[in-house]
C-alpha positions as CSV (number, residue, x, y, z in Angstrom):
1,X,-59.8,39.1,140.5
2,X,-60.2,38.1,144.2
3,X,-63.1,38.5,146.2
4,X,-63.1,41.5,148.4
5,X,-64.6,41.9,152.1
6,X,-68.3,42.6,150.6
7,X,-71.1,40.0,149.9
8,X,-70.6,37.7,147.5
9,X,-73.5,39.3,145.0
10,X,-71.4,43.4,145.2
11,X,-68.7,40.7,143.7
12,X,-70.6,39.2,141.6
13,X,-71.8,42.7,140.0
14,X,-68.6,43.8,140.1
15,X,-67.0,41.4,137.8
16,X,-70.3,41.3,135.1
17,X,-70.2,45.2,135.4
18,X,-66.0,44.9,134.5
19,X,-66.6,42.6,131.4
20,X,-69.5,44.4,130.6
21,X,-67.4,47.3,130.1
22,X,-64.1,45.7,128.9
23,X,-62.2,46.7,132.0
24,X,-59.7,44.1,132.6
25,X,-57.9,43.4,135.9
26,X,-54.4,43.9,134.6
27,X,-55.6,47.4,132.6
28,X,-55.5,48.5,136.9
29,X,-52.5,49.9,138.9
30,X,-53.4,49.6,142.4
31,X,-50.9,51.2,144.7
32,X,-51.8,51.8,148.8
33,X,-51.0,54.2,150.9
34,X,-51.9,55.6,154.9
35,X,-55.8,57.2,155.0
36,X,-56.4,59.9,156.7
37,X,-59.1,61.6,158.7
38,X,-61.2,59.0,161.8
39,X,-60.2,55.4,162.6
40,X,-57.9,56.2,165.3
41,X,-54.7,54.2,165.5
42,X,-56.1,51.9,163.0
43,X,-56.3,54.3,159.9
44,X,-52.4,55.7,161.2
45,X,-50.6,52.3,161.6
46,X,-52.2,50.8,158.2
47,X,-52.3,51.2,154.6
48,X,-56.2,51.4,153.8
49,X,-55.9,54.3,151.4
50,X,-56.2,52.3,147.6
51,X,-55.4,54.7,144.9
52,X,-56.6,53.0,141.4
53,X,-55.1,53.9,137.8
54,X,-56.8,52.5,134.7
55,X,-53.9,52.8,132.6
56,X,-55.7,52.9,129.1
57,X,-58.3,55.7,129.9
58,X,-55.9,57.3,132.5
59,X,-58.6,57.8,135.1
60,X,-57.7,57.8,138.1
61,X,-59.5,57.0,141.7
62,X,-58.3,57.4,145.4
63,X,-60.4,55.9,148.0
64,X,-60.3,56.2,151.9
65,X,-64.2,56.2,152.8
66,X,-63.7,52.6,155.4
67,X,-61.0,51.6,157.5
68,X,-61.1,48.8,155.8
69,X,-58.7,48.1,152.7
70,X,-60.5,45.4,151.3
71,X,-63.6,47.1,151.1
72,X,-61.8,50.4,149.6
73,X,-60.5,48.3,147.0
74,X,-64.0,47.4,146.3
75,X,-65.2,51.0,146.3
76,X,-62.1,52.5,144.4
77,X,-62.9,50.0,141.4
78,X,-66.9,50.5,141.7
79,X,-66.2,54.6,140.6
80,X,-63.4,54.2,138.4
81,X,-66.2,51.9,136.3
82,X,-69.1,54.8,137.4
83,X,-66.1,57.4,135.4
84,X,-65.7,55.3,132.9
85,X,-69.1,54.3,132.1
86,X,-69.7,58.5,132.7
87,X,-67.1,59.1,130.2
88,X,-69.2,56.8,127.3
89,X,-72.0,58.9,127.8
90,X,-74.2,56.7,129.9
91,X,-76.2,58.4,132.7
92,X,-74.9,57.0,136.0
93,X,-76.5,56.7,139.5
94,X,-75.2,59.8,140.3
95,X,-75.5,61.8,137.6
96,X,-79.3,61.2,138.1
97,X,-79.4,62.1,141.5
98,X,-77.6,65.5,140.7
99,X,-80.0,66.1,137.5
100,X,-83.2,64.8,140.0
101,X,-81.7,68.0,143.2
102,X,-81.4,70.0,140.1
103,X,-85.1,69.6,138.7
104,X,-86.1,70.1,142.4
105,X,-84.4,73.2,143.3
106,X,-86.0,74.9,140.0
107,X,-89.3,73.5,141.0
108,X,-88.6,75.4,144.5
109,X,-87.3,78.6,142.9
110,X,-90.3,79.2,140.6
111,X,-92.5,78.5,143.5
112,X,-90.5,81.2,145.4
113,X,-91.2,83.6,142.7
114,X,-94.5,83.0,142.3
115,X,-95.1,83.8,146.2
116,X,-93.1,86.7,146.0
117,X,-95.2,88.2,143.1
């Protein structure tokens, strides 16, 4: 695996997190294609949009979020390994953010009743 646009320690972690979970570089399809949505001229005359396959599992992961391609490559692979890990069981980042809005919207709504009574 090659390095992409990020600092070397997001590549670092990267590459521990893809042994860690036995996700080898040649288990990925990679293919690229035009993004869409702001960037101007630079999003419509390159191919920044990375769409990654990891063909045991089948998951599957497009990214556009930066004009950059480099640096979607980067992202694409960091949330096919978040699915994947998600898929084992393991809680990820974002699963506890969504379970943390969750806890606080109930903690809101039983305040709301409470008033209301």
């Amino acid at each position: 695996m090659t390095g992409f646009a990020v600092s070397e320690a997001k590549n670092r972690w990267l590459r521990q997190k893809m042994t860690e979970l036995g996700v080898l570089e040649e288990d990925l399809e990679e293919t690229f294609a035009r993004s869409s949505g702001a960037g101007g001229q630079h999003v419509n005359k390159t191919s920044t949009c990375v769409h990654l396959r990891h063909i045991p599992s089948g998951i599957s992961v497009i990214c556009m979020a930066e004009r950059s391609q480099s640096v979607n490559r980067f992202l694409a692979r960091r949330e096919l390994l978040e699915r994947i890990e998600a898929g084992m069981g393991v809680k990820t980042a974002q699963m506890k953010r969504i379970e943390r809005l969750q806890k606080q919207k109930d903690r809101r709504r039983r305040r709301s009743i409470r008033k209301d009574a």
